[in-house]
C-alpha positions as CSV (number, residue, x, y, z in Angstrom):
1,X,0.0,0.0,0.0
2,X,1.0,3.5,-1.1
3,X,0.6,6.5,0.9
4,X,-1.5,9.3,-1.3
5,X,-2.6,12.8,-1.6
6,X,-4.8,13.6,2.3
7,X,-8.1,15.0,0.0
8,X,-11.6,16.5,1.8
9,X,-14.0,14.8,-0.4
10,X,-12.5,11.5,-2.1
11,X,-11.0,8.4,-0.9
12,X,-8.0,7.3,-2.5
13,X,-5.5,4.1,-2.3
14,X,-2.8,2.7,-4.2
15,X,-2.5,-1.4,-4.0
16,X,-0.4,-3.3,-6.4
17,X,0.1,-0.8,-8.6
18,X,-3.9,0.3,-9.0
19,X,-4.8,3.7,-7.9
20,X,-8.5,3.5,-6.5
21,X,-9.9,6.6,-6.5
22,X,-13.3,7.1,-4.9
23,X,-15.7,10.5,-4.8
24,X,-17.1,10.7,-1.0
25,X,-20.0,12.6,-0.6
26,X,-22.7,10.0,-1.0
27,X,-25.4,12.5,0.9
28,X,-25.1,14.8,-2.4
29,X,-24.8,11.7,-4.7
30,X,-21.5,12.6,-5.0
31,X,-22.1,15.8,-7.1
32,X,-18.9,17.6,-8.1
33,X,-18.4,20.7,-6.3
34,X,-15.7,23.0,-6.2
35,X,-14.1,21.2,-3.6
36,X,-14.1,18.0,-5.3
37,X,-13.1,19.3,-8.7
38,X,-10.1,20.4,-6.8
39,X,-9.3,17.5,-5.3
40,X,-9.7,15.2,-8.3
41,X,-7.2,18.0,-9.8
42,X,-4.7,17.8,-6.9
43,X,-4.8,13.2,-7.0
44,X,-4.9,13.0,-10.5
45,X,-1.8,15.6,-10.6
46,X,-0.2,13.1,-7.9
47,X,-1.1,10.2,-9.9
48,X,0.1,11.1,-13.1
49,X,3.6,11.2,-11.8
50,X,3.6,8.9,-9.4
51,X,6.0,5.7,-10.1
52,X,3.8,3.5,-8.2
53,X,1.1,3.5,-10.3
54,X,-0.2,1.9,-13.7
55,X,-3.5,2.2,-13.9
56,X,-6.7,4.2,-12.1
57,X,-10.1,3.6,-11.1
58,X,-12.7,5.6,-10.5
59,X,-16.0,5.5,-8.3
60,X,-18.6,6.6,-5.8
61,X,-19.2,6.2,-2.9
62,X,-22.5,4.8,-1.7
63,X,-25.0,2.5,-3.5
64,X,-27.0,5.0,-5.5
65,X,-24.6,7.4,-7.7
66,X,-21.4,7.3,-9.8
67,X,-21.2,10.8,-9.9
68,X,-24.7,13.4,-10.2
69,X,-23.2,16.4,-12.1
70,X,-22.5,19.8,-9.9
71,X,-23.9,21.3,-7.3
72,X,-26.6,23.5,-8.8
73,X,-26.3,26.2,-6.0
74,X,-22.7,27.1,-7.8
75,X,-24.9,27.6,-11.3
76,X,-27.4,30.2,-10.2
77,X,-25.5,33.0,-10.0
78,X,-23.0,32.4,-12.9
79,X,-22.5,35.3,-15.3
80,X,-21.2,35.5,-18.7
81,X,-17.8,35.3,-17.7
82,X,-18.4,33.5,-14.8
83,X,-19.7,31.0,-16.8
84,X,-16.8,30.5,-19.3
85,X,-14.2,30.3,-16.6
86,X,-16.6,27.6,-14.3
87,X,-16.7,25.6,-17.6
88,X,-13.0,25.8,-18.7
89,X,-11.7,25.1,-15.3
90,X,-13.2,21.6,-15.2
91,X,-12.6,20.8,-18.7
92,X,-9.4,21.2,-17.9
93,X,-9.4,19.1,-14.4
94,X,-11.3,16.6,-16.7
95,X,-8.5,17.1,-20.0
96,X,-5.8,16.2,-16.9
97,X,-7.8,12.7,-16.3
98,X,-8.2,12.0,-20.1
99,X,-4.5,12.8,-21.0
100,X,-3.3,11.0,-17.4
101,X,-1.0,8.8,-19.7
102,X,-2.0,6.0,-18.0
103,X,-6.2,3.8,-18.5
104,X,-8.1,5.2,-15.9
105,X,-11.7,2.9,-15.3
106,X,-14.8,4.5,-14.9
107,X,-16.9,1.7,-12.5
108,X,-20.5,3.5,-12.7
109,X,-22.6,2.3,-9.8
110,X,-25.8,3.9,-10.2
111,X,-26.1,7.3,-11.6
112,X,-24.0,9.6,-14.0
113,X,-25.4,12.8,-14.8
114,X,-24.3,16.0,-15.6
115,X,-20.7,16.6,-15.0
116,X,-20.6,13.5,-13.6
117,X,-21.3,11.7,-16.5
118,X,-18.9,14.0,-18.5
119,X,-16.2,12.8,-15.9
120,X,-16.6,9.1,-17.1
121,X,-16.6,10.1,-20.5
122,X,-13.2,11.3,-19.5
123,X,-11.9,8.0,-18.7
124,X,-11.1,5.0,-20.7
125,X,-12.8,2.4,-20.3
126,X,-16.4,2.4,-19.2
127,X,-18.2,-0.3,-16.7
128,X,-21.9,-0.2,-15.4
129,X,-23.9,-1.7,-13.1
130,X,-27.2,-3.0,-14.2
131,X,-29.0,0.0,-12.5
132,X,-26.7,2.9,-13.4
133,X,-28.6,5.5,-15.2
134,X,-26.4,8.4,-17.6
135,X,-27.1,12.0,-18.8
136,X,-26.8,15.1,-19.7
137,X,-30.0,16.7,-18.1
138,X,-28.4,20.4,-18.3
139,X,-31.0,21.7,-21.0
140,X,-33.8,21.6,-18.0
141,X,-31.4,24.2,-16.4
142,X,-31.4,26.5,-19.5
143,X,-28.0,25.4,-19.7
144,X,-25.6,22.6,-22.3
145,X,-22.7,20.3,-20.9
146,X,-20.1,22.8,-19.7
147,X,-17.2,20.0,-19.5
148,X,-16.7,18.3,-22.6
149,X,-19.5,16.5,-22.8
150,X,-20.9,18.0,-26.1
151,X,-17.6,16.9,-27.6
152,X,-17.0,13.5,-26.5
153,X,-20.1,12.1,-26.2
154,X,-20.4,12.6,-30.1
155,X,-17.1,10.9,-30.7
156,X,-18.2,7.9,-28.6
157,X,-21.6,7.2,-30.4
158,X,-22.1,9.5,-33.4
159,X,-23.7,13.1,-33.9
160,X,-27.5,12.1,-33.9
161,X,-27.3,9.9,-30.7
162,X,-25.7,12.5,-29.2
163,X,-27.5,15.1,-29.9
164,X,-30.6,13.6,-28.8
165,X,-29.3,13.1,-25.5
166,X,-28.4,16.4,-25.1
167,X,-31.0,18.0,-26.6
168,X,-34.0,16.0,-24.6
169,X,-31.6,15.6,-21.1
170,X,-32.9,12.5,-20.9
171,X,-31.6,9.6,-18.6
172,X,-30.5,6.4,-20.9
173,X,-30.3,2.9,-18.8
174,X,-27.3,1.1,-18.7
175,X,-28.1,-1.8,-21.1
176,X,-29.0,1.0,-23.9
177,X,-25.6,2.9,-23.1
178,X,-24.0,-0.4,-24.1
179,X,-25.8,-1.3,-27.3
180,X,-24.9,2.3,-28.4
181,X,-21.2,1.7,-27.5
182,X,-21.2,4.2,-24.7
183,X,-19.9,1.9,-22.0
184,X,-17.9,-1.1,-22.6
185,X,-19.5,-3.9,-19.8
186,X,-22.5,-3.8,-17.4
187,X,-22.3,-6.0,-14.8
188,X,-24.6,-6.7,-11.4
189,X,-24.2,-4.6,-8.9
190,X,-21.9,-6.4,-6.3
191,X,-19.6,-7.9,-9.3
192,X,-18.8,-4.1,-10.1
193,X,-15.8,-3.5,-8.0
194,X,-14.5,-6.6,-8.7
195,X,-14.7,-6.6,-12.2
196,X,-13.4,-3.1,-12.5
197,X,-10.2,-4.3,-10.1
198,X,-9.7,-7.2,-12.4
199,X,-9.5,-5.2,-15.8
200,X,-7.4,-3.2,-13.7
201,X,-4.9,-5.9,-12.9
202,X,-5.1,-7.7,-16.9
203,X,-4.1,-4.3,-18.2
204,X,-1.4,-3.9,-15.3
205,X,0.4,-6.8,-16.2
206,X,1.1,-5.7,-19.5
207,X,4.2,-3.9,-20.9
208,X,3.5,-0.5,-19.5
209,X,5.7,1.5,-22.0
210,X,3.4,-0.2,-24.6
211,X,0.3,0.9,-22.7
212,X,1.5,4.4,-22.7
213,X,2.1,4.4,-26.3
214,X,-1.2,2.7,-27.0
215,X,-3.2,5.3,-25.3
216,X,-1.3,8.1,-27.3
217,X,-1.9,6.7,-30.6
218,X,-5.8,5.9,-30.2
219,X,-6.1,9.2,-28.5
220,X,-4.6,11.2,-30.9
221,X,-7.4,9.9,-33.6
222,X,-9.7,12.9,-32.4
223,X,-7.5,15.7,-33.2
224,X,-5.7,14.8,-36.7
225,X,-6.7,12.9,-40.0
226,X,-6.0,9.3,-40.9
227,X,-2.3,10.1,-42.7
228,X,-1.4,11.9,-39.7
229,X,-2.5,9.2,-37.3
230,X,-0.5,6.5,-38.9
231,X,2.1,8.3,-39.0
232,X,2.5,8.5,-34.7
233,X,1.4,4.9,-34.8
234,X,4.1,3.9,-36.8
235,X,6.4,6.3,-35.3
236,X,4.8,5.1,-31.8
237,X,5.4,1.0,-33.1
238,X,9.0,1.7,-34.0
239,X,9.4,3.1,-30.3
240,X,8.1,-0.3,-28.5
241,X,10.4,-2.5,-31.0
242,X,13.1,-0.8,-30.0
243,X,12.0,-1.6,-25.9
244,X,13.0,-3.8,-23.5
245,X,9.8,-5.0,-23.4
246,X,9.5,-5.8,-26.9
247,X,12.2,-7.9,-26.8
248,X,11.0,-9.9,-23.3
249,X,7.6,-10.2,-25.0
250,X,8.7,-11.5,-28.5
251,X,11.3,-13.8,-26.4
252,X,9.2,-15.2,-23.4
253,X,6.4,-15.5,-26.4
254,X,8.3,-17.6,-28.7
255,X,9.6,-19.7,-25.2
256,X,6.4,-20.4,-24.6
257,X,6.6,-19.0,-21.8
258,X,5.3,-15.6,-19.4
259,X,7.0,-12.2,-20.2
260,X,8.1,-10.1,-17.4
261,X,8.0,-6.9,-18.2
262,X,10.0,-3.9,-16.5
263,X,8.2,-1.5,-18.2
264,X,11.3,0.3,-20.6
């Protein structure tokens, strides 16, 4: 066990080279004030550069939400420029979680709205329990998705599905968020934690440097064309052949036998 970040609102662990991070205000369905925003800044900061760790996941606490979007109190009195700086300030705590250089899980127990649903469209790799419940509900505010969510959710499902969502703010269950591609796995309820831990560890065993280059060369796909994107993969591929690791995998593979990896 790893010592981490102290934090006012999320609990937060490292064991076996998993970070577990979890948002702790179950009484407000875990909504994502100010406070918390900060605090997911601050551990994700930490986590990002911390040697000890390969992988993240992410949760709430309690039985009944992943994350319900912010606290509207620190909406009503928002101004033009007010606005802007609320919503750039947790795209970018969200942009920190999303360009982490390492997978961080998203294990959605329950409900995702709001920002908080925009938090685990921020991560990775999506799991759901059977009664989790995701949205963007901000148009019966008068207001749209204020951290990324209008720009990811159309890359993970397509314009028109999108669009819909937004533009009705209505609540999609979790086995419809899966036949749409939105999250990868639902699972019951009590199998959540476990199943999120045990991605965790199948990824963890892996060559880590390849991980790393993996998650730069799918991420990139958003921001440049086709030519461009093959050009980092290959660029990307020629930097894991030339790795340790390459050379452990291809060996222990042709051995027959299990590579062990030291991540260089």
């Amino acid at each position: 066990m790893v010592n981490t970040p102290p934090t006012e609102t999320l609990m937060v662990r490292v064991d076996s080279r998993i970070g577990f991070v979890t948002i702790n205000r179950p009484d407000k369905m875990n909504a994502l004030n100010q406070r918390v925003r900060a605090d997911l800044r601050s551990v994700f900061g930490y986590l990002k550069t911390s040697p000890d760790v390969d992988i993240v996941i992410i949760t709430g606490a309690g039985q009944k939400a992943f994350a319900a979007g912010t606290d509207i109190s620190e909406l009503k009195s928002l101004t033009n420029e007010s606005g802007r700086e609320f919503s750039a300030s947790g795209q970018s705590v969200l942009n920190l979680i999303e360009n982490l250089g390492k997978p961080v899980i998203a294990a959605i127990n329950g409900y995702a709205l709001g920002g908080g649903f925009e938090l685990a469209l921020a991560c990775h790799i999506r799991l759901a329990s059977e009664d989790a419940r995701l949205g963007l509900p901000e148009v019966n505010l008068g207001l749209i998705p204020g951290y990324g969510g209008t720009q990811r959710l159309g890359q993970l499902i397509g314009t028109g599905r999108a669009l819909e969502m937004i533009l009705t703010g209505d609540h999609i269950d979790a086995r419809e968020a899966l036949r749409i591609g939105l999250i990868n796995r639902v699972v019951p309820k009590q199998d959540l934690a476990a199943a999120a831990e045990d991605l965790a560890r199948t990824i963890s065993r892996k060559g880590q440097l390849a991980i790393r280059m993996a998650l730069k060369a799918v991420g990139v796909t958003r921001e440049v064309n086709l030519t461009d994107g093959q050009a980092l993969e290959a660029s990307l591929f020629g930097i894991c052949c030339a790795s340790d690791d390459a050379k452990e995998g291809t060996a222990a593979f042709l051995e027959k036998r299990k590579p062990e990896f030291r991540n260089r």
